[in-house]
C-alpha positions in Angstrom: -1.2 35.3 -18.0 0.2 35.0 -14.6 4.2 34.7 -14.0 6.2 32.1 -12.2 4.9 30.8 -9.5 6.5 31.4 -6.2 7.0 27.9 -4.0 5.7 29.1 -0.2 8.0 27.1 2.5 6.0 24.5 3.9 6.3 23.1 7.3 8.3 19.5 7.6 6.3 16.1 7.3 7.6 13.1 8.8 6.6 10.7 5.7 3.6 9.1 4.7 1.5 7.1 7.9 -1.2 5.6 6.4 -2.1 4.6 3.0 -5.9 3.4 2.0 -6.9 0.8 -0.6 -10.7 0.0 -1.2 -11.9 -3.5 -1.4 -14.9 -5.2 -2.6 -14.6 -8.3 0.2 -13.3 -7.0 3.6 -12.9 -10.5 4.6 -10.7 -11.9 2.1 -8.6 -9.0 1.6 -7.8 -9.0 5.0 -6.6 -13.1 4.8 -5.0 -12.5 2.1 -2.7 -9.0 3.7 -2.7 -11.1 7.0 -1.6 -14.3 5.4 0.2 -14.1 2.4 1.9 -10.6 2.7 1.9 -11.2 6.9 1.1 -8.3 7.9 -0.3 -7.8 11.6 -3.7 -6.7 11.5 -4.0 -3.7 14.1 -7.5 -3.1 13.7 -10.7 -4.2 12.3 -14.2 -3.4 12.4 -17.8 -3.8 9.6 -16.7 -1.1 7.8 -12.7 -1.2 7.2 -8.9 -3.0 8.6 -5.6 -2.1 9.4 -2.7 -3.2 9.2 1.3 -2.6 10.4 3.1 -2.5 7.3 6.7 -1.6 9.7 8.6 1.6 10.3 5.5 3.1 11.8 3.4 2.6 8.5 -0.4 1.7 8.1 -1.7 0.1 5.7 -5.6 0.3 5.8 -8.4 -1.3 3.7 -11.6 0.2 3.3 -14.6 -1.8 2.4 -15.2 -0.5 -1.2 -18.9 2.5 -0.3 -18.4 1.6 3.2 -16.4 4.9 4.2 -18.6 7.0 1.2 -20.0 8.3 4.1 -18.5 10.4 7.2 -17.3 8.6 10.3 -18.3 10.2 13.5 -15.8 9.2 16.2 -15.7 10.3 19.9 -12.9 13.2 18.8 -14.9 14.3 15.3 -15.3 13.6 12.0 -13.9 11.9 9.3 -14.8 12.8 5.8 -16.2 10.6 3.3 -13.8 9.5 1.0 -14.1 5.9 -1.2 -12.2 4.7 -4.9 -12.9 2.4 -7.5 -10.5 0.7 -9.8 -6.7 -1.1 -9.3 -4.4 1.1 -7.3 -0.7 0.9 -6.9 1.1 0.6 -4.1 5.2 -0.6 -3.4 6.4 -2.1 -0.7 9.9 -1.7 0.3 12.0 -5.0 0.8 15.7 -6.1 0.7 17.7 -7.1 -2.1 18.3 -10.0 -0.5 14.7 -11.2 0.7 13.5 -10.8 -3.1 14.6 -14.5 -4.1 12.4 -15.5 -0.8 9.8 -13.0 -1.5 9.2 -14.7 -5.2 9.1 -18.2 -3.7 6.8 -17.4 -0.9 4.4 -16.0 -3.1 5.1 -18.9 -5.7 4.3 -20.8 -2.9 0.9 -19.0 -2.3 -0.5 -18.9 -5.6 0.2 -15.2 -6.2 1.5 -15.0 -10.1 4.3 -12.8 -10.3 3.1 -10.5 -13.1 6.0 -9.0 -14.2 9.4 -8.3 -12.6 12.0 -4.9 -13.4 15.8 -4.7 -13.5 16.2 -1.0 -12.9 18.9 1.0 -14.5 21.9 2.3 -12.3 22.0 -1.1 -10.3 18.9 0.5 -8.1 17.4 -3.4 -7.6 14.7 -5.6 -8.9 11.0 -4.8 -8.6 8.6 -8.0 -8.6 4.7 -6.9 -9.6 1.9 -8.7 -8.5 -2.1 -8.2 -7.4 -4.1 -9.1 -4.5 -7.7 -10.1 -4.7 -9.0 -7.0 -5.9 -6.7 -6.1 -8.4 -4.5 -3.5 -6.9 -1.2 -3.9 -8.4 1.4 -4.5 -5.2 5.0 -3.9 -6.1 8.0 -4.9 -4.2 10.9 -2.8 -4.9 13.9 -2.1 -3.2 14.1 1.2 -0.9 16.9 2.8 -3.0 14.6 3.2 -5.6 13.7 6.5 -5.7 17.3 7.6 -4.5 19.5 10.3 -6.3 22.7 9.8 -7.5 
């Protein structure tokens, strides 16, 4: 038995840039993070997109076994890397764009799967999916905040 385990100092990150979701049709998920969530697309080729999700953020989708395989760019490699199944991911929004943000996507044909009151007046959340399942959140940025 080993005893308590001693937390090393790591150097500072700045936050999370990119985040990856896999999808079955490149071409649809892309109208749909263009269109409906309107999103500028940044990037595009065969095998994946991206997108500017704000504050510096990436948002990139990954035709599902296209990126199984490593990537050779002009500056190196990128390993292979690929996932299967619906994925979360929250987008941060406004307290007050959340009535727009239902009607828009009312307005789109998304369903509005369920919605969340959190407790300590920390906002609303509003669940929903895109085309391939992943289950997109948006929640107000406070969320994770400490009292």
């Amino acid at each position: 038995m080993t005893g308590p385990r001693t937390r090393r100092k790591a150097p500072a990150l700045d936050g999370i840039l990119e985040t990856a979701l896999y999808v079955d049709d490149l071409d649809i998920a892309r109208a749909f993070y263009a269109d409906t969530m309107a999103f500028a697309e940044i990037f595009k080729d065969a095998r994946m997109a991206a997108f500017d999700v704000g504050d510096d953020r990436v948002l990139l989708l990954f035709k599902r076994g296209a990126s199984a395989v490593e990537a050779r760019m002009p500056g190196g490699v990128i390993p292979p890397h690929d996932g299967s199944g619906p994925i979360h991911i929250a987008f941060a929004v406004s307290a007050r764009s959340l009535a727009a943000w239902e009607r828009h996507l009312a307005a789109g044909g998304v369903e509005i799967e369920s919605t969340v009151d959190w407790p300590d007046k920390r906002g609303r959340s509003l669940y929903f999916r895109d085309p391939d399942g992943h289950l997109l959140e948006l929640a107000p940025r406070r969320l994770w905040t400490r009292k």
